[in-house]
N, C-alpha and C positions, 0 to 999 in steps of 0.2 A: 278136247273134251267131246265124247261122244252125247247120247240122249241119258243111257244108262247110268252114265258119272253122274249128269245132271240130275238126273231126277234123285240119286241117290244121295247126294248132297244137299239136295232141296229137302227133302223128305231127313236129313240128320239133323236141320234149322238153319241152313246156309241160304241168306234170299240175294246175295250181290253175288249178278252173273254178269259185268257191268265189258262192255265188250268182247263176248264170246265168239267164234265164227260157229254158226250150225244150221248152215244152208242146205235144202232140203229136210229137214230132221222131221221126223214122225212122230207128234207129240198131241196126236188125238183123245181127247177125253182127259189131258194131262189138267194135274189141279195147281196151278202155279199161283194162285192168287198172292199179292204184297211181292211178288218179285219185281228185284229192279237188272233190266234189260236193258237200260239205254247202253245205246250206240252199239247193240248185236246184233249179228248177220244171222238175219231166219229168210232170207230170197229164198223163196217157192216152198216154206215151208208146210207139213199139213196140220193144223190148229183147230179143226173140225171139231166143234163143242166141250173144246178146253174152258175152263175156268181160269181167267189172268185180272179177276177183279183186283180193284184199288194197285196193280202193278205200274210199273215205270218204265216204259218202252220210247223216251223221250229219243229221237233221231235214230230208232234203231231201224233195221233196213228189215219191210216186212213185202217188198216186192215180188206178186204175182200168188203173196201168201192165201192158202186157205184157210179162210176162219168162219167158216158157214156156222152158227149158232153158235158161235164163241160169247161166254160172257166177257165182256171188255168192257164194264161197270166201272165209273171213275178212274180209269187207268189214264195214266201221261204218255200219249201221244203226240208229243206238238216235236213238230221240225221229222214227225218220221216218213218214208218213202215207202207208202202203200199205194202205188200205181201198179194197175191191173189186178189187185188184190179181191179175194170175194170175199164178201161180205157179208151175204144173204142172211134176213135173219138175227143178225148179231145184234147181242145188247152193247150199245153204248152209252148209254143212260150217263150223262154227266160226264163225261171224258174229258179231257181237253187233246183238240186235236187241231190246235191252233199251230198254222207255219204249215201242217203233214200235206204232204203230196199224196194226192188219190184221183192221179189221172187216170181215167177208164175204168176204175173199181165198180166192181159191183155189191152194190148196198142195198139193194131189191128187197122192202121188208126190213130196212133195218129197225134197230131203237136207238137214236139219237137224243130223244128228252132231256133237254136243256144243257145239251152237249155244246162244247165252246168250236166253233171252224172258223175260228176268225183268220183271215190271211192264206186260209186254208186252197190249194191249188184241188178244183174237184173238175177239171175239164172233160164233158164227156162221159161224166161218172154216172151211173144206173141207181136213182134214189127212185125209184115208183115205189108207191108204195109206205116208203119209208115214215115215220111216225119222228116227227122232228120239233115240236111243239116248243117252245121256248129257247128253240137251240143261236146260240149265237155267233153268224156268219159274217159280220163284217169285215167290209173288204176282200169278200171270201171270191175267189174265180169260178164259174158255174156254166162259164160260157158251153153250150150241146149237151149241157146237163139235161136227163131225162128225168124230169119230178111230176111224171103223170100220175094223180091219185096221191100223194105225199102230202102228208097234213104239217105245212109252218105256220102253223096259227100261235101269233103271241112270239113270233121269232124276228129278230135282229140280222136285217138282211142288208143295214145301209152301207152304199157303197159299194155292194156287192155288185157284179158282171152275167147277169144272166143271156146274153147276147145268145142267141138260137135255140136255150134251152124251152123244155117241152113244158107249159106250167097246165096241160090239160086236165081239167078235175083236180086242182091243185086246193088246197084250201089256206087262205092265203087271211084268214080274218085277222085283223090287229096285227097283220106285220107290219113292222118299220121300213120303211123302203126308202127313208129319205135320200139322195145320191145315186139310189139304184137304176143300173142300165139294164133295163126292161129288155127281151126278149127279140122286140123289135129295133132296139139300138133308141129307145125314148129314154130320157134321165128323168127317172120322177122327183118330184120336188117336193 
């Protein structure tokens, strides 16, 4: 399947593209929203302010993917492989991206609001910026994470591994930390 079948499918009311391969694909400005992706190959695709709200991308492989200003609004992410993916920008307002790998992604400015990362691998991932207000990271990995300026206020961080990450200007009111290992390798109680 190329983009063009896809889209042309999507667009006759066809939304299960449920293991497709379309690495690379060039699907900028694409309006995919309610589709279900899980477990589809989009490595290194470009998703550059596509619309995939309320979509199903559960363990689908979105590594190195472009999704600068993507809406990605309660879409199912959990278990997918978005390492080195960018992010910039992007709503994920409510998502579940619980299980996803996002080692080294870049999230700079995302929306995360009350987005779930729980178990979530974010090692080293670029969250400055990022707007994560009630988001829930338990057990979440965050260790070289960069959260300089990133508001988790009201967010569920216990348990979670922040070991080297940057919390400078972080705003940090009313999070749960119980379990968490502080930056400096402290376990807060």
């Amino acid at each position: 399947m190329d983009v063009q079948e896809l889209l042309a499918r999507y667009a006759a009311g066809e939304r299960s593209f449920h293991g497709i391969e379309l690495p690379e694909a060039d699907l900028r400005g694409a309006n995919l929203g309610g589709v279900d992706f899980g477990r589809v190959n989009l490595s290194g695709a470009n998703l550059t302010g596509a619309s995939l709200s309320g979509a199903n991308l559960s363990q689908a492989n979105l590594r190195g993917a472009k999704l600068h200003r993507a809406n990605l609004s309660e879409v199912i992410l959990s278990g997918a492989d978005l390492r080195q993916a960018a992010l910039t920008t992007a709503n994920l307002n409510e998502s579940d991206l619980s299980g996803a790998s996002l080692n080294d992604a870049d999230l700079c400015d995302a929306n995360l609001h009350m987005a779930s990362l729980s178990a979530a691998n974010l090692q080293g991932a670029n969250l400055s910026g990022a707007k994560m207000g009630g988001v829930r990271m338990w057990k979440a990995d965050l260790q070289w994470a960069d959260l300089t300026g990133a508001d988790l206020s009201e967010a569920n961080l216990s348990e979670a591994n922040l070991t080297g990450a940057n919390l400078y200007a972080t705003d940090m009111s009313e999070t749960f930390l119980t379990g968490t290992i502080m930056p400096d390798g402290f376990i807060h109680l």
